[in-house]
N, C-alpha and C positions, 0 to 999 in steps of 0.2 A: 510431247504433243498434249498429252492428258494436262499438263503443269501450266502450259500457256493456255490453254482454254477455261483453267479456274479462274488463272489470273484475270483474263479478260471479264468473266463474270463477277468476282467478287470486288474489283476496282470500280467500278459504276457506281455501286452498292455503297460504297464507303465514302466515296464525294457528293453523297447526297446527306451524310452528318456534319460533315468538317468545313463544308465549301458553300457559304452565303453569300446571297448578293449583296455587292459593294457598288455604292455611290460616289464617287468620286468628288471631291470639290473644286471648279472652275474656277475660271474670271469671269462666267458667263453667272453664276451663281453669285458671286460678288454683287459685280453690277447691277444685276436683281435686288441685290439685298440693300444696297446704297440708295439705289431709285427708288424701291417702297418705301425707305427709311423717311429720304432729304426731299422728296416729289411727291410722290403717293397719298403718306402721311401729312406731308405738310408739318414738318419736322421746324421747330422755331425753337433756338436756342437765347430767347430772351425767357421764355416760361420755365419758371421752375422747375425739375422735373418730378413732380408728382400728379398723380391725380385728384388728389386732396388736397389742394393749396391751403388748408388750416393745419395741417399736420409739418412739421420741417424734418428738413432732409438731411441726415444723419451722413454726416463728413469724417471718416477718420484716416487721422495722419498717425504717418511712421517718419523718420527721418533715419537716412542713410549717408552716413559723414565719412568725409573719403580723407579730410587734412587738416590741420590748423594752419594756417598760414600766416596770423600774424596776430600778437597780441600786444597792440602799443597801450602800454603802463604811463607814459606821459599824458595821452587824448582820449584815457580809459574806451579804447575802442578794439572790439574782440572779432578777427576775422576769421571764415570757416569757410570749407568749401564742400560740396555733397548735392544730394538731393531728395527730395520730400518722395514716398509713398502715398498721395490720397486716393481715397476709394470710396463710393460715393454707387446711388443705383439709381438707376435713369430708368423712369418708367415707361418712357416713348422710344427705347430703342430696346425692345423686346420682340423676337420675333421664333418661329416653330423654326426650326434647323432643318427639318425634315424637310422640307419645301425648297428649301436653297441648298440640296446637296450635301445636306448632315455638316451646312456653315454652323460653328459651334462662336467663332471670334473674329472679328476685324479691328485692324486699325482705322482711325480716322483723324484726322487731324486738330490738330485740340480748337483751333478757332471755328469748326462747324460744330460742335456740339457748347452744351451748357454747360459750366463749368465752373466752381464756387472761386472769389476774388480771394485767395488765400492772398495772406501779405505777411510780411514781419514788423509787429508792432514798434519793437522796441530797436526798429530798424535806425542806423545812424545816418546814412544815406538818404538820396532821394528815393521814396515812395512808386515803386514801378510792379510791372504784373510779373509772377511768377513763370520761368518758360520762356518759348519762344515760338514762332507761328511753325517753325520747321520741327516740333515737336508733335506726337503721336500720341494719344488716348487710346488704350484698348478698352472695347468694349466685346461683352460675351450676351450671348443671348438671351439671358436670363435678365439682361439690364443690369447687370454688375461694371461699372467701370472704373479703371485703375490709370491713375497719371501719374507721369513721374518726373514734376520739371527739376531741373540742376541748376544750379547757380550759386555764386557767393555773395555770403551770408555775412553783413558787418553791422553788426549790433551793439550796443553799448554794455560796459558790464563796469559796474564801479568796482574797483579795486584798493583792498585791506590792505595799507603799505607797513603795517607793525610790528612783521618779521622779515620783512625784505632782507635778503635773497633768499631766505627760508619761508617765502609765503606759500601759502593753499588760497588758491580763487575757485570761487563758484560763479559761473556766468550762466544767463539763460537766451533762451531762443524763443521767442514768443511768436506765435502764427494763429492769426485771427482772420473770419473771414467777413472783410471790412466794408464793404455795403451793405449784410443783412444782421438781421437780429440772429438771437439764440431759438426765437419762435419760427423763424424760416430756413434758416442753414444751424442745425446746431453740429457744432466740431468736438471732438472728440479725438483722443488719444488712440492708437491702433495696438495691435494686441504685439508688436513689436519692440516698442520704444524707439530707443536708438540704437542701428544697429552697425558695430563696427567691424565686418567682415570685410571692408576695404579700406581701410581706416592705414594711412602712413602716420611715423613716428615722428614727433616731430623732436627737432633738437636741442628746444627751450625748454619745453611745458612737457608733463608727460598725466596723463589721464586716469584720477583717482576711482573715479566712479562715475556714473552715468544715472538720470532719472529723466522723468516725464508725467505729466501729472496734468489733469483738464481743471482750467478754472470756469467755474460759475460765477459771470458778474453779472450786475441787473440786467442790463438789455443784451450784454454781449458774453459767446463762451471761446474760449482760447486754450490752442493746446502748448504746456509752459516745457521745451528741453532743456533739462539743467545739465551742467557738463562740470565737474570738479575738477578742480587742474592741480596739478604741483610743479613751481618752479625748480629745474634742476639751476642747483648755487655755483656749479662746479666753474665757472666762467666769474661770476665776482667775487670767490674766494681766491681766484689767483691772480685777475687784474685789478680787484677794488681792495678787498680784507685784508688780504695777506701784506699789501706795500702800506697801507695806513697800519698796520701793528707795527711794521719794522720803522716807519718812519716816528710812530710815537716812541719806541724805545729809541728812537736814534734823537730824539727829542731829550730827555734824561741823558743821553750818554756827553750832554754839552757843560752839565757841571766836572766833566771829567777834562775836560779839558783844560789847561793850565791857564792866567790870564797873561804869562809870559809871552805867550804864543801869537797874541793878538789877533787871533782869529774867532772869539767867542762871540762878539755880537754879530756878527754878518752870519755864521755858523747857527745863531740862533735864526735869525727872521730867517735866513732862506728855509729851516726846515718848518716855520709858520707858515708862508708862504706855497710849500708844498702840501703840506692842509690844506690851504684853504683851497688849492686847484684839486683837490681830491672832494672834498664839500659841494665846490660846485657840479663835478659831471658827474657827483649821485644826483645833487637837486635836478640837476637834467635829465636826468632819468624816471623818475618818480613826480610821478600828477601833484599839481599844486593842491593840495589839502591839507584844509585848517583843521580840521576833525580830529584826524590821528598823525601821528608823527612814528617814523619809523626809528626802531632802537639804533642803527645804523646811525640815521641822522644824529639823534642823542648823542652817538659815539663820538661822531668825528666832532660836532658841536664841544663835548665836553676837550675832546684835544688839542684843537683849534684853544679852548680857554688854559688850558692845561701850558700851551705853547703861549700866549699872551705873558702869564704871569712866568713862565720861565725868563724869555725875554726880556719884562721890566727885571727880576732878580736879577738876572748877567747883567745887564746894565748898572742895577744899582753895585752889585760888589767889584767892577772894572775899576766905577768911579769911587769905591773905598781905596779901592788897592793903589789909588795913585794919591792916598794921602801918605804923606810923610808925620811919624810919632813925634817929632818934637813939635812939631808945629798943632796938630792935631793928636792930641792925647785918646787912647784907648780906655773907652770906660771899664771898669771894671769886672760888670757882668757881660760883657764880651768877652774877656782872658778867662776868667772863669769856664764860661764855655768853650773859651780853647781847649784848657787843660781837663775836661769832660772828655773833647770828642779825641783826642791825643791819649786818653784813658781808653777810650775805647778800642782805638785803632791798635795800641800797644797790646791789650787785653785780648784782641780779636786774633793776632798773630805771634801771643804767646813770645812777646820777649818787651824790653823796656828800650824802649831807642832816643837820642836827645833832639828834642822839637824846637827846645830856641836855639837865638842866633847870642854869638858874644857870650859863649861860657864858658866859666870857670872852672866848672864842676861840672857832672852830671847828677841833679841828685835823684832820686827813684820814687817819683809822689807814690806806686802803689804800697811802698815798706809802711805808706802812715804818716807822712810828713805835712805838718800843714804850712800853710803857707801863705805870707803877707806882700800884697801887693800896692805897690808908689802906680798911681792911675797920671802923676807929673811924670815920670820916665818910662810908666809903662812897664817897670820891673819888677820879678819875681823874686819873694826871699824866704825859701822855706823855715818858719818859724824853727823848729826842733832838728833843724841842721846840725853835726857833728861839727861842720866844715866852714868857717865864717864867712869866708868866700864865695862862696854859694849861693852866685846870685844868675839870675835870668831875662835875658831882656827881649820882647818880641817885638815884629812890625805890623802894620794892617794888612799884609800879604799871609800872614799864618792866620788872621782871622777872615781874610779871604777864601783861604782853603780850607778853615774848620767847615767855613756857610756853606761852600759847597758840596762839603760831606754830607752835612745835615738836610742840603735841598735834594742829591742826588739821590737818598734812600726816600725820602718823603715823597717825592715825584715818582722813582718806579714802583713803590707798593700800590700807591693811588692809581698809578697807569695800570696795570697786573689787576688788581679789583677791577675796577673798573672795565676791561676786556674781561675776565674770565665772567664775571657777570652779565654783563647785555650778549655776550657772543651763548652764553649757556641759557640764557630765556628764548631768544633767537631760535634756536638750534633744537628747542625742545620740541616747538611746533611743527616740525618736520619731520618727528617720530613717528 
């Protein structure tokens, strides 16, 4: 009994420290606060909002980027999607909280209050307002107010094509606000930047860096988002790079072919031919600019030429190899060069093997033999021959396949450079 009559005495006691009166906040305290506001006041969202119309009103943005959605490299046009942070303080929507139920915030519609004509300059589209009328403005009592329109964002961003598919772009996002001066709305950068905490990956581009930065120009100031991008190559190194290397080596692999075969000139244009449809759906790809050209271009350009003159060569030694030696006599420094590249070939495989046709002998030019040549029959007669018989006669099909020994190594060294260098300057930039 004693234990419940303390209680009852000292519980009184102790809710007269802990236990203050609470205010509740209405719809009745709203309504109050709206009618003072938009009636009362006589709340006109054409005035500025300050009290000092020589002083401007201090606008800063954040932007909050939710995606890339699309960055066509053909109509250099860079699309985004997200939404802007501005914050801005309204001197006519200030009010004592204490009066309306300890209201501290309301929403209100963004078409009844004032609100700065933020736009995107370097927008590529039509020219429209930020938002939409079904959008909300929080405002706090203090006159602090925060809007946050969303929408997507297609701005222009010129694009570096000099390491295509290994480029870095820098694009920007410019928002200015376009009916006033810097002396009435000055804009200003938010203590955020850009901020990517809902930011999806995208499967092209992937995002090096991010800035932001306020420009001062004469009459107007603008807040500038830069976004640094890197192309992932992983997609035209296996559809575009990879078939144009095999196809330029399959380009050289055409003096390997015999001209018995009759298959070398069709075999040549078709693989020209498939150059140039590889030429054209990069030029399709990549913005017409005269300015810079990309080493890509260079590449296929150079094999495309690379493919031209293989071409006219098969052609010109098809149309040797169907000359006949008596009628058409082999000059001299043509056998000559035969018996070079028949030196080499023998040399490179380490044994001696007989190269003309109609012999009597084999004789072995590497022992030291020299050797006197009739350019009338086209015959070989090594001078210092044991053997007096020892003679050799060739036709214009064994100087057919010396030329094409000597084009096929001259064309893959020159192809080889030529890849290993533009593909390694290329490639650096992406480091």
């Amino acid at each position: 009994m004693e234990v419940k009559k303390l209680n009852s005495m000292v519980l009184p006691f102790l809710m007269m420290f802990f236990i203050s009166n609470v205010n509740a906040q209405t719809s009745d305290n709203a309504k109050s606060l709206l009618d003072q506001i938009f009636n009362a006041s006589a709340y006109n969202k054409a005035v500025r909002p300050t009290f000092n119309q020589t002083t401007p009103t201090d606008v800063n943005i954040d932007l909050y980027l939710t995606s890339i959605i699309e960055f066509d490299s053909q109509n250099e046009k860079f699309t985004t999607s997200g939404y802007l942070s501005i914050n801005w303080n309204d001197h006519y929507l200030q009010w004592n909280s204490s009066i309306y139920g300890d209201t501290t915030s309301v929403f209100i519609p963004q078409d009844n209050v004032w609100k700065p004509d933020i736009s995107l300059q370097n927008g590529i589209s039509e020219l429209k307002e930020l938002g939409s009328s079904s959008l909300f403005v929080y405002v706090w009592n203090d006159g602090s107010v925060s809007w946050y329109p969303i929408g997507i964002f297609e701005s222009t961003c010129g694009i570096d094509i000099t390491y295509f598919p290994f480029d870095i772009q820098t694009c920007t996002l410019k928002f200015v606000a376009w009916s006033y001066t810097k002396d009435e709305v000055n804009v200003m950068e938010g203590t955020k930047g850009i901020i990517m905490d809902q930011y999806e990956q995208n499967s092209e581009w992937s995002i090096l860096d991010t800035s932001v930065n306020t420009l001062q120009e004469s009459t107007d100031a603008a807040v500038v988002f830069s976004i640094k991008l890197k192309r992932k190559p992983l997609f035209f190194l296996l559809n575009v790079i990879l078939p144009v290397i095999l196809l330029s080596l399959l380009n050289v692999c055409i003096f390997v072919l015999p001209a018995e075969s009759g298959e070398k000139g069709s075999f040549s244009v078709t693989v020209f031919l498939a150059l140039a449809v590889f030429l054209t759906i990069v030029t399709a790809i990549l913005p017409q600019n005269s300015e810079k050209v990309s080493y890509l271009g260079i590449y296929l350009v150079l094999m495309a030429g690379f493919s031209t003159m293989i071409v006219i060569l098969t052609l010109f030694t098809l149309r040797l190899n169907c000359r006949d030696v008596d009628e058409d006599p082999i000059p001299s420094w043509l056998i000559k060069l035969q018996v070079i590249v028949e030196t080499v070939r023998c040399r490179r495989r380490n044994k001696v093997r007989p190269v003309m046709m109609r012999m009597t002998g084999v004789p072995n030019f590497d022992t030291g033999h020299t050797i006197a040549i009739d350019e009338a029959t086209s015959v070989i007669t090594p001078t210092n021959s044991t053997t007096p018989d020892e003679k050799l006669t060739i036709t214009w099909t064994h100087i057919c396949n010396a030329l094409d020994f000597i084009f096929f190594w001259i064309f893959l060294i020159a192809t080889i450079i030529t890849t290993v260098t533009l593909f390694t300057i290329s490639s650096q930039n992406a480091v």
